[in-house]
Structure formats: structure tokens, C-alpha cells
N, C-alpha and C positions, 0 to 999 in steps of 0.2 A: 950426223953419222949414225949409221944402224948399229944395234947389239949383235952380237954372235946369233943371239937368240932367234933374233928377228931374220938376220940372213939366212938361217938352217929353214926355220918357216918358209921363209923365200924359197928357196932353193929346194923342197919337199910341195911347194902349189907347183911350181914351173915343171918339176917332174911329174908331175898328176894329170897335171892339165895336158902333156904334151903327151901321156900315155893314154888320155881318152879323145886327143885328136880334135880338142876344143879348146876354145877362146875366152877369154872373160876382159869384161871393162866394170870400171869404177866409177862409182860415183859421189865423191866426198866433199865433206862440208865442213865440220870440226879438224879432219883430221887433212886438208888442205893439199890433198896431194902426194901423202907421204903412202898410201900402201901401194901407189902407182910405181911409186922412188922404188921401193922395198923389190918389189916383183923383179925392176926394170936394174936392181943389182944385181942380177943374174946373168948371166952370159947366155946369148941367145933366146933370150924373154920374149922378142919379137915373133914367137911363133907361137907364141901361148896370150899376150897383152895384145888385143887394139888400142885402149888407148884410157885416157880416164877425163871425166868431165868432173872439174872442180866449182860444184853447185854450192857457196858459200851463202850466199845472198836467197833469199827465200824468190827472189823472181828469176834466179838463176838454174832453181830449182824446175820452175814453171818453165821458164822460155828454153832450156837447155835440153829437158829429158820430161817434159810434158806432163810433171806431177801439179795437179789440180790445186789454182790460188785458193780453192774454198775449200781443198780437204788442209792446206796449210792452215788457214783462217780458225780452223773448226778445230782441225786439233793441236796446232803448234806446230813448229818446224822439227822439235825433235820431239818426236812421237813413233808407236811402233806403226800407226798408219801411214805416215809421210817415208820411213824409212823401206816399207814393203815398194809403194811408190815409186821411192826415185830406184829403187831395183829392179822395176819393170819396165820403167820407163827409161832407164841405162840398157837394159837387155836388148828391149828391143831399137830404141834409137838407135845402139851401135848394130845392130843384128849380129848379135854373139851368143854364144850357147851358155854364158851365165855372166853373171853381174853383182857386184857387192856396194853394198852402197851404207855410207853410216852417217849422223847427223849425230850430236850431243853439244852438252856445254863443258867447254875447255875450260872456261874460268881464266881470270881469275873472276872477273865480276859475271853477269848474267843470271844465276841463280836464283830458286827460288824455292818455297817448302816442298809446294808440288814436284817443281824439277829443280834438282840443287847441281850444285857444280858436280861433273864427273859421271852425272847421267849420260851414257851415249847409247842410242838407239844403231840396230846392224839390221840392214837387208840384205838377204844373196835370193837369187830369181834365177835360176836353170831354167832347163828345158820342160823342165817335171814338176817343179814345185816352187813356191817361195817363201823362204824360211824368215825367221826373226830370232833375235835376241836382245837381250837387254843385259847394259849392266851398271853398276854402281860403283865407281871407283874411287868414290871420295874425294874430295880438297889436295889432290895430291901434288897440283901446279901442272900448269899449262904444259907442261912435254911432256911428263910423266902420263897425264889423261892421253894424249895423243898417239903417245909410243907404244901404249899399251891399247889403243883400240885400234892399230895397226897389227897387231900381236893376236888379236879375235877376232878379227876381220878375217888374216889369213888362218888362223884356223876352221874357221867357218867353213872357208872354201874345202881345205884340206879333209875333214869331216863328209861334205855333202861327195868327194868323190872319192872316199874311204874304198879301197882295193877288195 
């Protein structure tokens, strides 16, 4: 179930997106589906959502939305290079005017000094640019990481089509 929080987010991309007459698809990993959920709680989402590709698997990454097995290889799955990636490669596979797309480790195991639990990497890829961010949200447990990079995700979008 979504927070208030997260449905007002919702509810603030769907009205953005539907007042600049553009489309957005997803492309998620960690967060499995859920900022597709978030958007598609919205009443009449279908004019703002194509749709989301849930790239879980590092060859789903590859075979689904065409991000490169040697830039996975080279830099990891969750990297801000793989993350830029599957944003371009959701943009334009779906042929949409933008795309978010986030990879990290939910935990609880996976983790490591380099990348610890609650690292999640964000790509959004517009028409105009393709953003990044990163962030660290600590040991927080498996839905709390997720719920909350469903929360950045959509503000990303929110952001890049700031009024």
C-alpha cells in the first residue's frame, strides 16, 4: 500500500506530465515495479504512463531496454553508469518523451563496503537531457529502501518538469 506521501507525489507527476502533453516509462530493478504502481494509482494515469519494464536481473537489463552486458560487467548493476542506461535505453525502447529508471541494493544481504545496503542509483532521460542521482539510505530494511526510492524517483520526474 502507498503513503499519502507517495500518492500526492503521484498525483503532482501525472498532473505535469499530462500538462506538458508527454509520456514517461520505467525502468526498475530494486524497486520492482512499484513507481509504475505509484503513477498507475492515479485515475487516468494512462495518458501520462506507457508502461514499465521491470529489469531485475542484470540480463533483463540487457535483453529488455538494451543496456550494454560490458558496461554492466565494468561497472556493476548498480552504478550511476548502468542507471543513465537503462534511462536511455527505457526512453527510447518505449519511444517516450522520458523515462526513470533506478537499480540499488534493497538488502537485506548483497552489500558491500563499496556498495552497502540502501545505495540506489536514479536515471531520468528526457528529450533534453539525462539526469542522475544517487543516494544512500542506509540499513533501513527492504521496503523502507524501496518505498523511499520510489519517493525520488518521482520527484526526479517532478523536478526535471518543474513549471
Amino acid at each position: 500500500m502507498l503513503d499519502n506521501d507517495t500518492l500526492d507525489l503521484a498525483k503532482k507527476v501525472n498532473e505535469r506530465l499530462l500538462d506538458a502533453n508527454h509520456v514517461v516509462a520505467t525502468a526498475e530493478s530494486c524497486t520492482g515495479g512499484l513507481i509504475a504502481a505509484a503513477l498507475t494509482s492515479v485515475a487516468g494515469s494512462s495518458a501520462i504512463l506507457y508502461g514499465g519494464f521491470v529489469t531485475y536481473a542484470n540480463a533483463a537489463k540487457t535483453n529488455m531496454i538494451g543496456v550494454p552486458a560490458e558496461l554492466i560487467a565494468e561497472h556493476g548493476a548498480v552504478s550511476e553508469a548502468v542507471a543513465r542506461a537503462m534511462a536511455i535505453g527505457c526512453r527510447d525502447t518505449a519511444n517516450v518523451e522520458a523515462a526513470i529508471a533506478v537499480t540499488g541494493i534493497a538488502g537485506p544481504g548483497g552489500g558491500s563496503d563499496a556498495k552497502p545496503v540502501g545505495l540506489v542509483h536514479f536515471g531520468l532521460a528526457t528529450s533534453t537531457a539525462v539526469l542522475h542521482r544517487q543516494e544512500r539510505f542506509g540499513d533501513l530494511g527492504r521496503d523502507a529502501i524501496r518505498q523511499a526510492s520510489v519517493r525520488v524517483a518521482l520527484k526526479m520526474i517532478l523536478e526535471a518538469y518543474a513549471a
